[in-house]
C-alpha positions as CSV (number, residue, x, y, z in Angstrom):
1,X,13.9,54.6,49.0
2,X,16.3,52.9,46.3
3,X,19.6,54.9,45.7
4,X,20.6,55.3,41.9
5,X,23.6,53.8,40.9
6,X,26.0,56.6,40.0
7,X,25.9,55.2,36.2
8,X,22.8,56.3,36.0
9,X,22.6,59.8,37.7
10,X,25.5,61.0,36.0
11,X,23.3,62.2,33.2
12,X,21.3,63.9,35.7
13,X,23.8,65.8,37.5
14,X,25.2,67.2,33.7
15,X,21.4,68.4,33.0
16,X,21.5,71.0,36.4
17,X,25.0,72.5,35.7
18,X,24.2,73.2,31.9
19,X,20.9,74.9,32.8
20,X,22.4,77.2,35.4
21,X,24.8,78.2,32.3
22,X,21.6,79.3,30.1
23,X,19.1,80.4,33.0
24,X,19.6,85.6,38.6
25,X,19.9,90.3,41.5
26,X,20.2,88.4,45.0
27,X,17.8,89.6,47.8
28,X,18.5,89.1,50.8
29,X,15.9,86.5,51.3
30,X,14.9,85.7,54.8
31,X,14.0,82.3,53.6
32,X,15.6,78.7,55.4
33,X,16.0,76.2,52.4
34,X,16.5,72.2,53.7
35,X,18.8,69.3,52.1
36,X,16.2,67.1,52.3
37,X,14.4,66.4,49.0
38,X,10.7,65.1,48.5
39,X,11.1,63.3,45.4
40,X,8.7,62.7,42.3
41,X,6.9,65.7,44.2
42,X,5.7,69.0,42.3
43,X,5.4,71.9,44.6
44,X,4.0,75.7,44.4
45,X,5.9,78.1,47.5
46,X,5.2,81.7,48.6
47,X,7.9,83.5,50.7
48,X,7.1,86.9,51.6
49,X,8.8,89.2,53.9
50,X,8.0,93.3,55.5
51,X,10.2,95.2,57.3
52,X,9.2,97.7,60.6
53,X,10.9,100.6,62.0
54,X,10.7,104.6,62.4
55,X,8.7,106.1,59.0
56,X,12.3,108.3,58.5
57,X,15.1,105.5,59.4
58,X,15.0,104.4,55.5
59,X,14.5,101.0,56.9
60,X,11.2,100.9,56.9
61,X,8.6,98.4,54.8
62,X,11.3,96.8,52.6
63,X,8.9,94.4,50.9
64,X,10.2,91.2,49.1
65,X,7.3,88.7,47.5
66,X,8.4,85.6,45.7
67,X,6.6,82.7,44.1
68,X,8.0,79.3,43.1
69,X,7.4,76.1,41.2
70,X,9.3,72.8,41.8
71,X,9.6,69.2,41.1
72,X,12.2,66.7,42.2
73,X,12.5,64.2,39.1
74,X,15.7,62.3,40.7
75,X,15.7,61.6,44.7
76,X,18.7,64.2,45.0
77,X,18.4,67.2,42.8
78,X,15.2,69.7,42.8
79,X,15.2,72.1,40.5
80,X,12.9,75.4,41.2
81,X,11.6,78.4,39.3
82,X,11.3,81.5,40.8
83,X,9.6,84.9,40.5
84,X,10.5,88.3,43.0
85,X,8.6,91.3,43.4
86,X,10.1,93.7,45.8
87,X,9.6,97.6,46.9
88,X,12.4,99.2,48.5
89,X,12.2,100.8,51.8
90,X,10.0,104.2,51.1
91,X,8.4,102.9,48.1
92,X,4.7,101.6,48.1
93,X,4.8,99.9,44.6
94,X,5.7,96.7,44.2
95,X,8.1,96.3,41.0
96,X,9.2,92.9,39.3
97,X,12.8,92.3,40.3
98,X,13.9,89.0,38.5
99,X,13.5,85.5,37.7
100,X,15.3,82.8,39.8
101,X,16.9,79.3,38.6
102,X,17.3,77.6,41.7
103,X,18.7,73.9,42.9
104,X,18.8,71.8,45.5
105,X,20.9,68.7,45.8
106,X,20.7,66.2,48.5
107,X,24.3,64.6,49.3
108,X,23.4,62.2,51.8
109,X,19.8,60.0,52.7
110,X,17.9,61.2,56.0
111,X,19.7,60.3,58.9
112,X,22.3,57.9,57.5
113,X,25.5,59.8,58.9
114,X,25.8,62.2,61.6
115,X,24.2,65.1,59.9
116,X,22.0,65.5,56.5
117,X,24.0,67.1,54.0
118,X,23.3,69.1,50.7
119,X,23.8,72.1,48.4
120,X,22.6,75.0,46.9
121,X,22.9,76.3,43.9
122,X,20.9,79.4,42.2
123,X,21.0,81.6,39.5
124,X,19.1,85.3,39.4
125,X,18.4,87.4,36.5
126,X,17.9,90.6,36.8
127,X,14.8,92.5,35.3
128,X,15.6,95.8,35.4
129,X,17.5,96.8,32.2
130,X,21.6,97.5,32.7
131,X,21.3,95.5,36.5
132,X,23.8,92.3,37.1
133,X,22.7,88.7,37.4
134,X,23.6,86.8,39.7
135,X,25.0,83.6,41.2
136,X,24.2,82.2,44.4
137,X,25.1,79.0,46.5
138,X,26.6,77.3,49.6
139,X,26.0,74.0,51.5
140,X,23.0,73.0,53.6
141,X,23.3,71.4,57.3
142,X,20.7,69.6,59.0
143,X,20.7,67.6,62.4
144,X,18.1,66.1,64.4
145,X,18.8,65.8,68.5
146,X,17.2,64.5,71.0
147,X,18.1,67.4,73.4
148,X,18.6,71.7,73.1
149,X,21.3,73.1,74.3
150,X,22.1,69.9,76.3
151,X,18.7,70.1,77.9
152,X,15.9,67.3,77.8
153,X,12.7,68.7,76.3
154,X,10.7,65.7,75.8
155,X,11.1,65.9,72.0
156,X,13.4,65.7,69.0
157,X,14.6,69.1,68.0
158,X,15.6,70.2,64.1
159,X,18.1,72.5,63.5
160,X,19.1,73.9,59.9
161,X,22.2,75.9,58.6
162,X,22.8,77.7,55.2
163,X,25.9,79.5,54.3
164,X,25.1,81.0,51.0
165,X,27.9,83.2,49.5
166,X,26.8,85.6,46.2
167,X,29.0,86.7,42.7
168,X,27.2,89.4,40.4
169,X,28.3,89.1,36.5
170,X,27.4,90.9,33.6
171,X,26.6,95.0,33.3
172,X,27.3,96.7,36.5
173,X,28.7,93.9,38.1
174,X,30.6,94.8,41.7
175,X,33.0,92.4,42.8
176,X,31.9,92.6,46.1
177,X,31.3,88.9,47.9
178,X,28.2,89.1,50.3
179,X,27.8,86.4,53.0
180,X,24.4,85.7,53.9
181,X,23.8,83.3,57.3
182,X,20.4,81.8,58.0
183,X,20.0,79.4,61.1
184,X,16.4,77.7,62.4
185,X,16.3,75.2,65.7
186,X,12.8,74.1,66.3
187,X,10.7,71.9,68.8
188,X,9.1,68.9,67.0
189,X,6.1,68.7,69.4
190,X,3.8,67.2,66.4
191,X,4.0,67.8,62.6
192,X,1.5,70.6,63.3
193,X,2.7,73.0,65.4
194,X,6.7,73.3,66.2
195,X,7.9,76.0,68.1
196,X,11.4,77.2,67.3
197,X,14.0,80.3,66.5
198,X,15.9,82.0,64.0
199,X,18.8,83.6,63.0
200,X,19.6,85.8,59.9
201,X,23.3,87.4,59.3
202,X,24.5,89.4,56.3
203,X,28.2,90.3,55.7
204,X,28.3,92.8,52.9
205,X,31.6,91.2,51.0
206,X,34.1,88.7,52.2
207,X,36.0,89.1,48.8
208,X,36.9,91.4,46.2
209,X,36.5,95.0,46.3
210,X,33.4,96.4,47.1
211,X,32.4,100.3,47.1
212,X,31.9,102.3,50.3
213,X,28.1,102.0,49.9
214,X,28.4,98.2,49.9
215,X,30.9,98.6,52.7
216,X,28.0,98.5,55.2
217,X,28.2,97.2,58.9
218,X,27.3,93.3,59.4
219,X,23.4,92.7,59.7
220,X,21.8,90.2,62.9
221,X,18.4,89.6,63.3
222,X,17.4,86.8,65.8
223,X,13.3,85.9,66.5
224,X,10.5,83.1,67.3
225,X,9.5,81.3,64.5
226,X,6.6,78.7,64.0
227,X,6.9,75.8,61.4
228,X,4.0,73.2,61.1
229,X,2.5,71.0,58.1
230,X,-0.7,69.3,57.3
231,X,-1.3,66.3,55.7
232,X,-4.2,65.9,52.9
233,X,-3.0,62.0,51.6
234,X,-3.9,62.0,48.3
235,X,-4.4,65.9,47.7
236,X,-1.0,66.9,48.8
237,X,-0.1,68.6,51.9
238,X,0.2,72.2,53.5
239,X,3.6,73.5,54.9
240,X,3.5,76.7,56.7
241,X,6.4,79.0,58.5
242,X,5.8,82.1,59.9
243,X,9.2,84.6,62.2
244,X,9.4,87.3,63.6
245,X,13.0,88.2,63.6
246,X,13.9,91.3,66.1
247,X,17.3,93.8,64.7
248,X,19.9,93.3,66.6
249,X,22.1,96.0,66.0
250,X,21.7,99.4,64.4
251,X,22.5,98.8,61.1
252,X,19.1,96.6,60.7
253,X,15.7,97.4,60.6
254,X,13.6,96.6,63.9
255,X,11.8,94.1,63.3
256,X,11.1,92.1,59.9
257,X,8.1,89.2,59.4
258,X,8.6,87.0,57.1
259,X,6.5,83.9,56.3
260,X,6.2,81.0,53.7
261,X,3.5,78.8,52.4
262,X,3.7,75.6,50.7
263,X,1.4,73.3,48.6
264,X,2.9,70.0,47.9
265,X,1.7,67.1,46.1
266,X,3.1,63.6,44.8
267,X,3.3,62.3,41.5
């Protein structure tokens, strides 16, 4: 794919930064986002997430449902739009919670240096009346090997890091700095099917002071995960991921699906 000359993009990368001025309450999402772009592609995403453990433990089916649209109109920035519905642990109605300006920007082509390289970038505002919006972003890491853990599977294997770090503004704002963590390593058997796991870790504030209630112990949650995609040519494709991801200590629930479907198509 031709790379714009930097002439050129820098209009682009203005138009990104000005609309995260003007565009929100951060979840914490158990969704992997990827560096790599697919450009001049539109895109419609579902994430959806449940949480399981005893009916009293107030852990219980914590519910998040989001719904996205995205195009990539330059090879290295796509921007998203986002919608969240959520119910809290204890609560069987689902409630709007926000909408979502996100970004992602692509720093380096596939495979041209020793790991892909991008960034994210979002902005969340808050529906409820009174509640703070939000900024969220950190870098995106992708590798490809040829071997897991220094053992020789007979395939490639992917792996993908986020490191997202979150700032509230406005009304009722806590200065609080959550870390969120989000890891996937997966067999690339076929486009299909690949096999893989997951890792999701959530520090409640690495900066600025946060209340005792935000004060809570550091989160794990480790599981299988599935990823897989199926190509239609000229009517798009199908992207599907579907985990399982166990608690691994006692401050998180025990056990939390979460999948995402994806329709995309060139144009």
């Amino acid at each position: 794919m031709p790379r714009p000359n930097l002439a050129r993009a820098l209009p682009w990368a203005v138009l990104p930064a000005a609309l995260l001025v003007f565009a929100a309450p951060v979840r914490a999402d158990f969704e992997l986002h990827y560096p790599i772009i697919d450009y001049r592609e539109f895109e419609f995403e579902h994430n959806g997430s449940t949480s399981f453990d005893k009916a009293n433990s107030g852990k219980a089916n914590n519910q998040s449902y989001t719904f996205e649209l995205g195009y990539a109109p330059v090879w290295w920035w796509e921007p998203e739009i986002e919608g969240d519905e959520v119910a809290p642990p204890g609560q069987q109605n689902l409630s709007f919670d926000g909408v979502v300006f996100e970004n992602t920007f692509q720093f380096t082509q596939q495979g041209q240096y020793w790991a892909d390289l991008g960034f994210f970038a979002e902005f969340s505002h808050a529906a409820a009346r009174g509640a703070p919006d939000s900024f969220t972003f950190g870098p995106l890491v992708q590798k490809q090997l040829d071997t897991l853990f220094g053992l020789d599977l007979g395939y490639d294997t992917l792996h993908t890091l986020n490191v997202f770090v979150t700032k509230e503004i406005g009304t009722g704002r806590e200065d609080a700095t959550p870390l969120n963590i989000a890891w996937q390593s997966r067999l690339q058997i076929n486009p299909y099917i690949q096999p893989g796991f997951e890792y999701y870790g959530q520090v409640s504030s690495i900066a600025g002071n946060s209340t005792p209630a935000e004060r809570a112990p550091v989160q794990h949650r480790l599981g299988p995960a599935l990823v897989g995609q199926y190509n239609m040519f000229q009517y798009g494709k199908i992207k599907y991921e579907f985990g399982y991801l166990f608690g691994l200590n006692q401050a998180t629930e025990r056990g939390t699906v979460r999948w995402r479907l994806e329709y995309e198509k060139a144009f």
